[in-house]
C-alpha positions as CSV (number, residue, x, y, z in Angstrom):
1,X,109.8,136.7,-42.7
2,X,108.8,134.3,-40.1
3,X,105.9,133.1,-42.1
4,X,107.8,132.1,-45.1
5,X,110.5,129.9,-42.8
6,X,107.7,127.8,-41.7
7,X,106.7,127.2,-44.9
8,X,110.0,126.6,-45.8
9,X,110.2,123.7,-42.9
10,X,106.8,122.1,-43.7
11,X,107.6,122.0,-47.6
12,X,111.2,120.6,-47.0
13,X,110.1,118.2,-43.8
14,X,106.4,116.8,-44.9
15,X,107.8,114.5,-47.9
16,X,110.3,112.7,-45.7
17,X,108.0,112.5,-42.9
18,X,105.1,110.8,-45.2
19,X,107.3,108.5,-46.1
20,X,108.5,107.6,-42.6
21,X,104.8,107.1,-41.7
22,X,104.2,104.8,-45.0
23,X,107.3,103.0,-44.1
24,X,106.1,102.6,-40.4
25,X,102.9,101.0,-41.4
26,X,104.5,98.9,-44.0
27,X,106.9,97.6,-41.3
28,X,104.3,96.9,-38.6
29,X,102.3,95.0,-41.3
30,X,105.6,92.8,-42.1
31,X,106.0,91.9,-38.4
32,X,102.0,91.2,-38.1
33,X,102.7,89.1,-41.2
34,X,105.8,87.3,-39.8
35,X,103.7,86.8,-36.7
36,X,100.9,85.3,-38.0
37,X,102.2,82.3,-40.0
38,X,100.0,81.7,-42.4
39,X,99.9,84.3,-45.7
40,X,97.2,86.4,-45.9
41,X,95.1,87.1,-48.8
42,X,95.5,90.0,-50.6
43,X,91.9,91.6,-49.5
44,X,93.2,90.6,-45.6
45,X,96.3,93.3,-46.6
46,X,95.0,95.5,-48.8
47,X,93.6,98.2,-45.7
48,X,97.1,98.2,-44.7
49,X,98.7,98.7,-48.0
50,X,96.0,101.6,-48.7
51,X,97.0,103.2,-45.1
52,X,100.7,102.8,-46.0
53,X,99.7,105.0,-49.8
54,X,98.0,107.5,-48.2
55,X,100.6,108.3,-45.6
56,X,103.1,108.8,-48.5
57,X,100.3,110.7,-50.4
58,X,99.9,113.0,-47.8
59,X,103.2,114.2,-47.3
60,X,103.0,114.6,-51.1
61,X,100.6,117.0,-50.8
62,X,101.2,119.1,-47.8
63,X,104.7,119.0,-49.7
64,X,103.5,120.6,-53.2
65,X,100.8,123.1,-50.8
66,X,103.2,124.4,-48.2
67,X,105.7,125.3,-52.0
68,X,103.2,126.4,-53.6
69,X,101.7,128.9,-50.9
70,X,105.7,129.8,-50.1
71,X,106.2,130.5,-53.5
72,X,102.8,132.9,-53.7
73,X,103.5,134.4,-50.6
74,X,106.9,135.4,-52.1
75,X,105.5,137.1,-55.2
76,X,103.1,138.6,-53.2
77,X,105.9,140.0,-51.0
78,X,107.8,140.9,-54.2
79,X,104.9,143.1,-55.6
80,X,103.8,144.9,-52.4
81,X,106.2,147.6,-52.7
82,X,104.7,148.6,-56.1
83,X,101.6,149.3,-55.6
């Protein structure tokens, strides 16, 4: 079913690409840092650590929804015929 192998590619792709994005935003951050030169303080970097979380988190959770509607959508798809 053509729905299910989309599913299938947001569930297997949305975990590596948050982390991609977190990692993205960690590395602009280190080359701000390195261009700066003097260390900021920790409320200075904290916006860009949160951004950097949330980009992971994200992936995370279109990860566990695009499984979790894949694996309804099959049951669903199991039980039609019975009815």
């Amino acid at each position: 079913h053509l729905d299910a192998r989309y599913l299938t590619a947001i569930a297997r792709s949305a975990l590596p690409l948050g982390f991609a994005a977190a990692a993205y935003t960690l590395l602009a951050g280190a080359v701000g840092i390195a261009n700066l030169g003097v260390t900021p303080s920790l409320p200075i970097l904290a916006p860009g650590l949160a951004e950097a979380l949330m980009m992971a988190m994200l992936g995370l959770l279109t990860a566990g929804v695009a499984r979790l509607v894949g694996e309804l959508s099959a049951r669903r798809g199991e039980n039609a015929g019975l009815v």
